[in-house]
N, C-alpha and C positions, 0 to 999 in steps of 0.2 A: 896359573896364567889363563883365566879365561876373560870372558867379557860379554853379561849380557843386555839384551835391550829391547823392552816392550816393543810392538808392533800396533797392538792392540790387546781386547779379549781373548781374539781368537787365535793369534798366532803369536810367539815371540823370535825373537833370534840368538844364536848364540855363536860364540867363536870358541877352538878349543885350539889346543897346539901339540902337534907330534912330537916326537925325542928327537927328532931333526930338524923343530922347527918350522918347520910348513903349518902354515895357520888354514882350519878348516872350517868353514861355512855351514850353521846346521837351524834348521827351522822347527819348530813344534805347534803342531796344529791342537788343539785339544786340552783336556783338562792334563796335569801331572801322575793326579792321582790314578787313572784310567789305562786299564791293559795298553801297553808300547807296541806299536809296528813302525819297523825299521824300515824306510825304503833305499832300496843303493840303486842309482841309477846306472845304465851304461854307457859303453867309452862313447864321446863325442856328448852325451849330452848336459843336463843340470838337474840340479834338485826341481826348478820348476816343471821337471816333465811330470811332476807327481802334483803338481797343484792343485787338479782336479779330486786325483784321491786323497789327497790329504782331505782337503774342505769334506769330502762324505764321510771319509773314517771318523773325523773327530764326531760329526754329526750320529754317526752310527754310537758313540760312546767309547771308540776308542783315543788313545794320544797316539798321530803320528808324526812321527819325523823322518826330516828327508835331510841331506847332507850332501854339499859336493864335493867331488872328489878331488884330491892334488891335481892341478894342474887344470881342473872343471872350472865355471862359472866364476866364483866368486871367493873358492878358497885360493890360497896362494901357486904358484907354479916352481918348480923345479928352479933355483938359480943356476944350477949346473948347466938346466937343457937334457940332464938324463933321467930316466922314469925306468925303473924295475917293475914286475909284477907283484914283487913283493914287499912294497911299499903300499901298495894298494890296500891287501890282506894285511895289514899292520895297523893302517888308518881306518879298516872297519873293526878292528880287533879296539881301537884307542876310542873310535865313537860308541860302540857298546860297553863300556867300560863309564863311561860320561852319564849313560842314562838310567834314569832313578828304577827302574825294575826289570827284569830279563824278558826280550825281546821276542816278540816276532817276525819274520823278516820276507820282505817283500824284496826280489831282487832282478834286475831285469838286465840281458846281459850279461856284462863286465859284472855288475853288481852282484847278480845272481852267483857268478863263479868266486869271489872274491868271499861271500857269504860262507861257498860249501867251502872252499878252503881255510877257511878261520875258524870253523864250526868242528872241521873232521880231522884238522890235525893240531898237533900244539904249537904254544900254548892254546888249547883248543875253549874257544866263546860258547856257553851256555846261549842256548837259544830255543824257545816253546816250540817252533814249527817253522817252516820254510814255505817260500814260495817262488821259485824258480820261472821268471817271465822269457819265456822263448830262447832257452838256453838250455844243454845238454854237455854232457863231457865230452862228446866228437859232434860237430856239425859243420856246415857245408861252406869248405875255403873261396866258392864261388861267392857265398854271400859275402863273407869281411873281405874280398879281392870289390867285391862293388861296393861297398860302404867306404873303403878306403880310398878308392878312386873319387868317388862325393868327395871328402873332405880333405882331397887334394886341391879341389878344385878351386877356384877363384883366389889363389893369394893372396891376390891385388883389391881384396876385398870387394863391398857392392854400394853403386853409387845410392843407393838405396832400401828400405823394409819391403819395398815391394819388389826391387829385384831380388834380395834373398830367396821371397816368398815364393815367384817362380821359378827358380833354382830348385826349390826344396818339392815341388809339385813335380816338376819332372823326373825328379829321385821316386817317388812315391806316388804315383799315378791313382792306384787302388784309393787313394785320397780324396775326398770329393771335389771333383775343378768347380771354381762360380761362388766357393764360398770363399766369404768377404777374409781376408786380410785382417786378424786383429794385432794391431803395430804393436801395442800394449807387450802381449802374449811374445810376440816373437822379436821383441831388441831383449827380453828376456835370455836373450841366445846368443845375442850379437853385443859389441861393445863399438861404440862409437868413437874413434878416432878424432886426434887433433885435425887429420885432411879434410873431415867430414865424413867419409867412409865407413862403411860397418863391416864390423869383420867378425869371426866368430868367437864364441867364448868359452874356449878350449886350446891349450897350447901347441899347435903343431909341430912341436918339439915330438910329442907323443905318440908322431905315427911308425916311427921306429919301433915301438914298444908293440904296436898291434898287428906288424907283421912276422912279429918271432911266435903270434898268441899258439900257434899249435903245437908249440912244444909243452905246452901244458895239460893235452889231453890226457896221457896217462896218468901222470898225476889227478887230474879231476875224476878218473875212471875208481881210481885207488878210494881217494875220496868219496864216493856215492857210495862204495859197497861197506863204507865204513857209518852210513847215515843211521840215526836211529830215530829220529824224531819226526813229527809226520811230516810228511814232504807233499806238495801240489806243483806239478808243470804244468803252465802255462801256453801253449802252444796256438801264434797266428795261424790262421787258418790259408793265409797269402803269404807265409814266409819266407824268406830266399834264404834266411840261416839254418834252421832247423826242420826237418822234415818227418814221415810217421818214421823211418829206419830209426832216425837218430832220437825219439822219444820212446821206441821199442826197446831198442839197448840198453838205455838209463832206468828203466822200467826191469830189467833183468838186474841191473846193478842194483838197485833198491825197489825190489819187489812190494814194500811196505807203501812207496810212492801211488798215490792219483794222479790221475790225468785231466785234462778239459781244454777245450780250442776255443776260440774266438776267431769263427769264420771268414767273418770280414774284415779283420787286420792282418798287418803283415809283421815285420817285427817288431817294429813299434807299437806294443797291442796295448798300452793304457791311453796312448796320444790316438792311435787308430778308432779307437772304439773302445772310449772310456765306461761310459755304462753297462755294456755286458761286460767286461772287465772284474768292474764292480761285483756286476752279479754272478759273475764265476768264483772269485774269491770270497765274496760274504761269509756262503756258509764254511767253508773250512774254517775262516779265520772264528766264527763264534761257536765252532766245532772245539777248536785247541785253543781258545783263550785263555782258559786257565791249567793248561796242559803244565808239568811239574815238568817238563824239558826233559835233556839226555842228562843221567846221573851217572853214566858211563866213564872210565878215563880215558 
């Protein structure tokens, strides 16, 4: 049950469908034949947050793919209205399972957590190398108490791309103000209603799900000391989620793990400051491109 369809050269689309049915949304930048990175985005946003890296990875020679998650963008939502976390980890277990050679995986967030859990326990996903974008096993309930209050905000949706636009500036100041509005880039995010109103594109049925998220610290703890394959944290240098304690810690749990920051982001560090971004993960990723993964059980 899938369904694909040219884009163009550069990119194509595909749909795949979970054992539940939820149809999920997945994009490929680059050639087939070319080492795989996986990108999982986080809660709240889409695969478009990887736009930018995708278009350099392929360019770099690698294929990437970016995917949204249940109840994200463009793949389906819950008909229930309820979301598990481990639904999440099931549907990154079902897209690596979809792609033509064993991944690397770029994960930021939700995505990042979702990666270590499908990688470290079973049925446990063969994976070259990790890259863990501003996320650790414990980090700071101050940030997701602010991020979740964001995306409480406006129900009643925005009478417009530019009121979103300063919505989302006020969230994230460290941003630069004066730059232009690209509508294109950000209805990417937004769905337009039959009222006329844009509202967001993410089901907020799901905000349930992200205030139980710390019950899964131990569990991600468990996880990290079980990693074997090389790992890179990612860490904004503007954070409000993760800070150096909480990349100290994960750094005892998988000693084997590197580190690097991206100063001038906050946790949003590919949409913050995509370019060093870039150039933080380059060399790792052309480090373990052809890494033989965990052979581990």
């Amino acid at each position: 049950m899938e369904a694909a369809r040219k884009l163009n050269d550069d990119i194509r689309r595909r749909q795949i469908w979970t054992d539940d049915g939820i149809r999920l949304s997945l994009r490929y930048f680059g050639d087939d034949r070319a080492p795989c990175v996986l990108m999982a985005h986080g809660f709240g946003q889409t695969q478009y947050a990887w736009e930018n890296t995708g278009w350099q990875l392929a360019q770099m020679g690698y294929q990437a793919v970016s995917y949204d998650a249940r109840g994200h963008g463009e793949s389906d939502r819950a008909p229930s209205g309820e979301y598990d976390f481990e639904q999440f980890v099931e549907d990154f277990r079902r897209v690596c399972a979809s792609l033509p050679n064993t991944p690397m995986v770029i994960g930021a967030s939700m995505g990042g957590l979702t990666a270590l859990l499908a990688h470290s326990e079973k049925p446990k996903v063969d994976l070259k190398a990790m890259v863990l974008v501003d996320i650790a096993p414990r980090w700071d309930e101050r940030g997701v108490t602010a991020m979740l209050a964001f995306m409480r905000q406006h129900p009643e949706g925005f009478a417009s791309l530019e009121e979103a636009s300063e919505s989302i500036r006020a969230f994230l100041p460290h941003r630069r103000r004066g730059k232009p509005t690209n509508p294109i880039k950000l209805s990417q995010n937004l769905r337009q209603a039959s009222d006329g109103r844009w509202y967001w594109h993410w089901d907020p049925a799901m905000l349930a799900l992200a205030e139980k998220s710390a019950n899964l610290q131990s569990r991600l703890q468990s996880a990290s000391r079980r990693l074997r394959i090389p790992t890179l944290l990612i860490a904004g240098g503007q954070s409000d989620m993760i800070g150096a304690e909480h990349v100290d810690e994960f750094l005892k749990l998988a000693p084997h793990a590197e580190k690097a920051e991206v100063a001038g982001a906050g946790h949003m560090v590919a949409g913050d400051a995509n370019d060093q971004f870039i150039s933080a993960i380059t060399p790792f990723l052309n480090t373990h491109r052809d890494s033989p993964g965990d052979d581990t059980p």
